[in-house]
C-alpha positions in Angstrom: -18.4 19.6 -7.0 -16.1 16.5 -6.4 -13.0 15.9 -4.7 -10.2 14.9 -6.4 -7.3 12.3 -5.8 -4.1 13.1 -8.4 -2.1 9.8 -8.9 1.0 10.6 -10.3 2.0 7.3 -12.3 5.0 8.9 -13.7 6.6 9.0 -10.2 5.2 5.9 -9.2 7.0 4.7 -12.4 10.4 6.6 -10.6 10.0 5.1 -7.7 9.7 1.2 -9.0 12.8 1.7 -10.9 14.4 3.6 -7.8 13.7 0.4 -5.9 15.1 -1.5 -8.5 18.1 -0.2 -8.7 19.2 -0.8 -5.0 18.9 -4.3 -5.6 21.3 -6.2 -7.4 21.3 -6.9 -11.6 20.3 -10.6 -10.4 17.6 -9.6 -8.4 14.2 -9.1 -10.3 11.7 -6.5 -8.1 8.6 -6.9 -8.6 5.4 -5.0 -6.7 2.7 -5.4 -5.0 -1.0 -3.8 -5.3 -3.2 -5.7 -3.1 -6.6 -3.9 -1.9 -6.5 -1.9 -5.6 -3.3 -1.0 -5.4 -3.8 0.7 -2.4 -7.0 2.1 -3.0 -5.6 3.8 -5.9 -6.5 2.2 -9.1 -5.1 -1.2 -9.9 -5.6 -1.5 -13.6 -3.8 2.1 -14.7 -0.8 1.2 -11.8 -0.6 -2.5 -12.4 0.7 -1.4 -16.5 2.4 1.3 -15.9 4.5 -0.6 -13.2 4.4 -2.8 -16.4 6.0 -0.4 -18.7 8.8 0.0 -16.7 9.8 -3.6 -16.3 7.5 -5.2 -13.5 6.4 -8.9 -14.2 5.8 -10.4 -11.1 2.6 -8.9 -8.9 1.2 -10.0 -5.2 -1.8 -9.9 -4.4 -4.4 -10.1 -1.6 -7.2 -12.8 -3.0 -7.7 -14.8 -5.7 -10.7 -12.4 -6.5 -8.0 -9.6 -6.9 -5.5 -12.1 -8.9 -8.2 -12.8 -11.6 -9.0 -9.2 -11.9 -5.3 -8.2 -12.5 -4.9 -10.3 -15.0 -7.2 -8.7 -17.4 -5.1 -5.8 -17.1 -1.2 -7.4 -18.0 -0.3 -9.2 -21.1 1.2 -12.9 -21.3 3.9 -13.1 -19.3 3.3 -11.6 -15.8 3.6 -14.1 -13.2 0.5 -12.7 -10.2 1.0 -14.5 -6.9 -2.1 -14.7 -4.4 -0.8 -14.1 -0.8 -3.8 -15.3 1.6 -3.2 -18.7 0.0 -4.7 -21.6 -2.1 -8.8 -22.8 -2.0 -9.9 -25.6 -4.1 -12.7 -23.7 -5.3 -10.5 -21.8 -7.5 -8.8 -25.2 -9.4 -10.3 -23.2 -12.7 -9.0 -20.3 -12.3 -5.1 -21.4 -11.8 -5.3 -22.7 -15.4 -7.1 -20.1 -16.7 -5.8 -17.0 -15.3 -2.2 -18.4 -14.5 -2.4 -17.8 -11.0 0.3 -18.9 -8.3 -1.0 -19.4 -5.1 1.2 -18.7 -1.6 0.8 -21.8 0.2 0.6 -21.2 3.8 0.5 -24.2 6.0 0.5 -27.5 5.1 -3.7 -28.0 4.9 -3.4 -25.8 2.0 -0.4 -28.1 0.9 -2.3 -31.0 0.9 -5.6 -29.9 -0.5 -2.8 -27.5 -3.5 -1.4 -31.2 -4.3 -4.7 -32.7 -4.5 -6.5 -30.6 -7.4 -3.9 -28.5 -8.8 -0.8 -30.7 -8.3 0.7 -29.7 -11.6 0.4 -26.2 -11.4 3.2 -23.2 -10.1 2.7 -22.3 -6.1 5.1 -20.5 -4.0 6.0 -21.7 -0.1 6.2 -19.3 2.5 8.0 -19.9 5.7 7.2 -17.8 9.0 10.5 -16.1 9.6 9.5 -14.5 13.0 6.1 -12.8 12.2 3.6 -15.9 13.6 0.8 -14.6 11.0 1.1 -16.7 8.1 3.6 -19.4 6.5 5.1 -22.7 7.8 6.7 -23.7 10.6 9.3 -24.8 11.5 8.7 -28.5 12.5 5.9 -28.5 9.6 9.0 -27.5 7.1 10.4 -30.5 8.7 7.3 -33.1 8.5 6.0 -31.9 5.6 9.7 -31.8 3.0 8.7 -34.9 1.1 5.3 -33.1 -0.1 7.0 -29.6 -0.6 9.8 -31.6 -2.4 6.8 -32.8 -4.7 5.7 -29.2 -5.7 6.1 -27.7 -9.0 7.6 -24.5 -7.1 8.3 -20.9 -8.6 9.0 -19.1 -5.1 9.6 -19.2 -1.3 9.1 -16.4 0.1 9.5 -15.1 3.8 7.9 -11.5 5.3 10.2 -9.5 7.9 8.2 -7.9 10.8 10.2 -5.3 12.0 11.9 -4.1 8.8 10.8 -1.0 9.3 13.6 -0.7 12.1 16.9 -0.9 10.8 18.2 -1.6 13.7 16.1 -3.8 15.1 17.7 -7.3 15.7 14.6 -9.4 14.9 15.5 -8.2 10.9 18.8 -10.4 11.1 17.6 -13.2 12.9 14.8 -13.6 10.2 17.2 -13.4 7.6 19.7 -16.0 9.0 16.3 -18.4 9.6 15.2 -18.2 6.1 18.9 -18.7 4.9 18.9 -21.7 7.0 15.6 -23.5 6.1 15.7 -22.7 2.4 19.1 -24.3 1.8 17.1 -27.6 2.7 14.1 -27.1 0.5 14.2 -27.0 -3.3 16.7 -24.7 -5.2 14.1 -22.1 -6.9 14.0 -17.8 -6.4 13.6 -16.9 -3.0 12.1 -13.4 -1.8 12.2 -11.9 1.7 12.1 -7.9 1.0 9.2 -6.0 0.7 9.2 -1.9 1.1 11.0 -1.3 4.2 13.1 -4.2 3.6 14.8 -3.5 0.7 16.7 -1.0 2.5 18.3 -3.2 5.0 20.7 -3.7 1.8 21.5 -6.7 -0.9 21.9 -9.5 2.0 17.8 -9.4 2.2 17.0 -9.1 -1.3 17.4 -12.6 -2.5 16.3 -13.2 -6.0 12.9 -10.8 -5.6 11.9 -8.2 -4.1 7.9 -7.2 -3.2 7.8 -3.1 -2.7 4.7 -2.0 -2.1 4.3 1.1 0.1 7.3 2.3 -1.4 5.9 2.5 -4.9 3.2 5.2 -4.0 6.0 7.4 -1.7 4.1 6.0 1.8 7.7 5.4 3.6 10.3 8.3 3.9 13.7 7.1 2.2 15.9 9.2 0.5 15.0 8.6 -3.4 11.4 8.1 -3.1 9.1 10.6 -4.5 5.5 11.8 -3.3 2.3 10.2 -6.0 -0.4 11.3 -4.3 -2.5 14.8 -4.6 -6.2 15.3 -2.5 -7.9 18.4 -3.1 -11.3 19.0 -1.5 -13.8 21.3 -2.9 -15.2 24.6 -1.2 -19.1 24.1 -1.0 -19.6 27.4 0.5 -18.3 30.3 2.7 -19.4 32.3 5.6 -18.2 34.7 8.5 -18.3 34.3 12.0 -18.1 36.8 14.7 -16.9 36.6 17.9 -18.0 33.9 20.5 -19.7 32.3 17.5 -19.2 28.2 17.4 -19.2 26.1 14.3 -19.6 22.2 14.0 -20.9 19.5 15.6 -21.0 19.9 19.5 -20.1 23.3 18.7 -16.5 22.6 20.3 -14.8 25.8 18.4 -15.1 29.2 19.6 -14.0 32.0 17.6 -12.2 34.7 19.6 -11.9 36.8 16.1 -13.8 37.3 13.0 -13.0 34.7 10.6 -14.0 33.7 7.2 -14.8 30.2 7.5 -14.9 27.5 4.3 -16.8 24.6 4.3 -15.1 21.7 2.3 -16.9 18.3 1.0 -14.8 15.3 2.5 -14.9 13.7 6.1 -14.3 10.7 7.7 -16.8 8.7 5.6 -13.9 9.3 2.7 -11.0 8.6 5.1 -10.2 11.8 6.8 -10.6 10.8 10.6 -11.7 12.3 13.0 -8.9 12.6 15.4 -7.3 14.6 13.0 -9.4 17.8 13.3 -6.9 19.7 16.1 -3.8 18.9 14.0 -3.4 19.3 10.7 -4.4 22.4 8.1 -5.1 22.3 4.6 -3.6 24.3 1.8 -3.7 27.2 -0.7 -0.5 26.3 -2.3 1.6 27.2 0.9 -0.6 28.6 2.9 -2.2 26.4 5.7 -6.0 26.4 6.5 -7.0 25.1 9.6 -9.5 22.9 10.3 -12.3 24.8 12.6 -14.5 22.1 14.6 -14.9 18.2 14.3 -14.5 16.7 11.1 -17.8 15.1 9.9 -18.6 12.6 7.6 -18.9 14.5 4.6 -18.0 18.1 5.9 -14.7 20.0 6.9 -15.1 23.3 8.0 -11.7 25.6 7.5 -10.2 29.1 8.2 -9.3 31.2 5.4 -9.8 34.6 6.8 -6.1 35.3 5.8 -6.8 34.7 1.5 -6.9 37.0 -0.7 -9.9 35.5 -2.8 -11.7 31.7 -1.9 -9.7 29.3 -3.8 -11.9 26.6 -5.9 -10.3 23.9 -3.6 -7.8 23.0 -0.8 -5.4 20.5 -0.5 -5.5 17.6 2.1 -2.5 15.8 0.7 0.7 17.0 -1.4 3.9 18.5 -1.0 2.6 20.5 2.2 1.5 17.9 3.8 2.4 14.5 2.4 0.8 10.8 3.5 3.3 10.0 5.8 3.1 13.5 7.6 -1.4 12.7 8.0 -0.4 9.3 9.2 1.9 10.9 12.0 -0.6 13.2 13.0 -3.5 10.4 12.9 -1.2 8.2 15.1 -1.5 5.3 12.0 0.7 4.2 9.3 0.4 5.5 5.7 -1.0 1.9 4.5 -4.3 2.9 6.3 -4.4 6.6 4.9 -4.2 5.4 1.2 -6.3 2.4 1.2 -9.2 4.6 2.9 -9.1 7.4 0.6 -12.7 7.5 -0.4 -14.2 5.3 -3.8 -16.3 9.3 -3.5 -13.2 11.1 -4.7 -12.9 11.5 -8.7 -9.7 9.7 -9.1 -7.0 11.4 -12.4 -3.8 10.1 -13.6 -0.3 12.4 -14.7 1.7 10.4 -16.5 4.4 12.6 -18.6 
């Protein structure tokens, strides 16, 4: 008995052309499935984002880069965002690869063996993680004029804050230093910062998050289904103690089911007082620590056992486990276990 991970590509196909939409005619959107498209299958996600119009991609590495382009057809443009290495000279040509060039070591050693290919420039807008400087924009311009550039592209830090002041400054800075570099597409948005509005759009945008329904905007719709099997059932009386440390207690009989899944598959630990799992709409709580392959639940108010229970769905969607774990819905997707039999809807 496996557990199962439901990627909906139909509404991952929704929610590109959602995005899309909120961005002007001009503006291309393109996405972004780094890690394996957020640990949930790269090749089926990368064409059907595809189908629906997407032609530029950002990855991680140049490892992933290569990889996605087996997947796409001529045409799709895959940009690497950790940056250029000469060891990968090759595999620019062959793979038509862009590389994000970072600071100006990777500038120098980009002109020096791939000097006639596509790269893209990013600036540092506020974030102090990667892309130039200021004063490097400055000492550097007559090498950066040089480039045979596709993109510059910024990253906002705080975009998920509407509000939040460092979004405008960033915007203003990147206005200001790419009207003195050359005149190609520029892109600061990614997710959360498409929905700051048009002003931050620029020529393309770079959802990611947003794609698989990990942010909660109006307009976005849930992708992902995790069901966990039932290995076994048992009762317990009361006083009886289930788990490791034996740190439950029950105070009633109770049937208890014992699910495969645990924190080796992503399901952390700190999450065993505070969330349930489901029988279509009726929770299950979680009895006892979570282990690393084993979840043991209540469901001494069912009718029958079910085959299965659901970790995440419409009951209880990414963003709701990430709340609860205290993290951000990036980490809950991109740890959802390689264990998990992975099946694709698309209508």
């Amino acid at each position: 008995m496996i557990a199962t991970v439901e990627i909906n590509l139909t509404n991952i196909k929704k929610n590109w052309l959602y995005l899309n939409k909120l961005s002007s005619k001009e503006t291309q959107t393109g996405a972004v499935v780094k890690a394996n498209a957020y640990g949930l299958g790269v090749s089926k996600i990368a064409q059907a984002l595809w189908e629906v119009g997407a032609k530029s991609f950002f990855v991680a590495t140049m490892e992933e880069a290569i990889e996605l382009s087996t997947y796409l057809p001529k045409g799709k443009k895959i940009y690497v965002l950790n940056g250029y290495h000469e060891r990968y000279k090759l595999a620019l040509d062959e793979f038509s690869i862009i590389p994000v060039l970072n600071s100006p070591a990777q500038l120098i050693t980009f002109l020096n063996f791939n000097p006639k290919n596509k790269a893209c420039l990013q600036i540092d807008v506020g974030m102090r993680r990667l892309g130039f400087q200021n004063e490097e924009l400055d000492k550097y311009k007559h090498l950066i004029s040089s480039l045979n550039l596709d993109l510059i592209m910024g990253h906002l830090s705080c975009a998920d804050n509407k509000i939040d002041t460092a979004n405008i400054l960033a915007l203003r800075y990147f206005k200001e230093k790419t009207d003195n570099l050359p005149k190609v597409p520029k892109s600061l948005s990614a997710s959360h910062g498409i929905f700051l509005g048009k002003l931050y759009n620029f020529d393309i945008t770079r959802p990611g998050i947003a794609l698989y329904g990990g942010i909660r905007e109006e307009g976005l719709l849930e992708a992902i289904t995790v069901r966990l099997p039932v290995l076994q059932t048992h009762y317990m009386n009361p006083g009886d103690k289930v788990g490791y440390g034996l740190t439950y207690t029950a105070k009633t009989k109770k049937r208890v089911a014992t699910l495969f899944g645990g924190y080796a598959d992503g399901i952390m630990r700190n999450l065993d007082q505070s969330i349930s799992l489901y029988n279509n709409t009726m929770p299950c709580p979680i009895l006892g620590r979570i282990s690393m392959d084993l979840i043991t639940v209540d469901i001494s108010h069912l009718n029958t056992v079910p085959d299965s229970l659901t970790l995440l769905g419409r009951n209880q969607t990414v963003n709701d486990l990430a709340d609860k774990a205290g993290t951000i819905s990036h980490e809950i997707l991109v740890n959802i276990s390689s264990r998990f039999n992975k099946t694709y809807i698309d209508l």
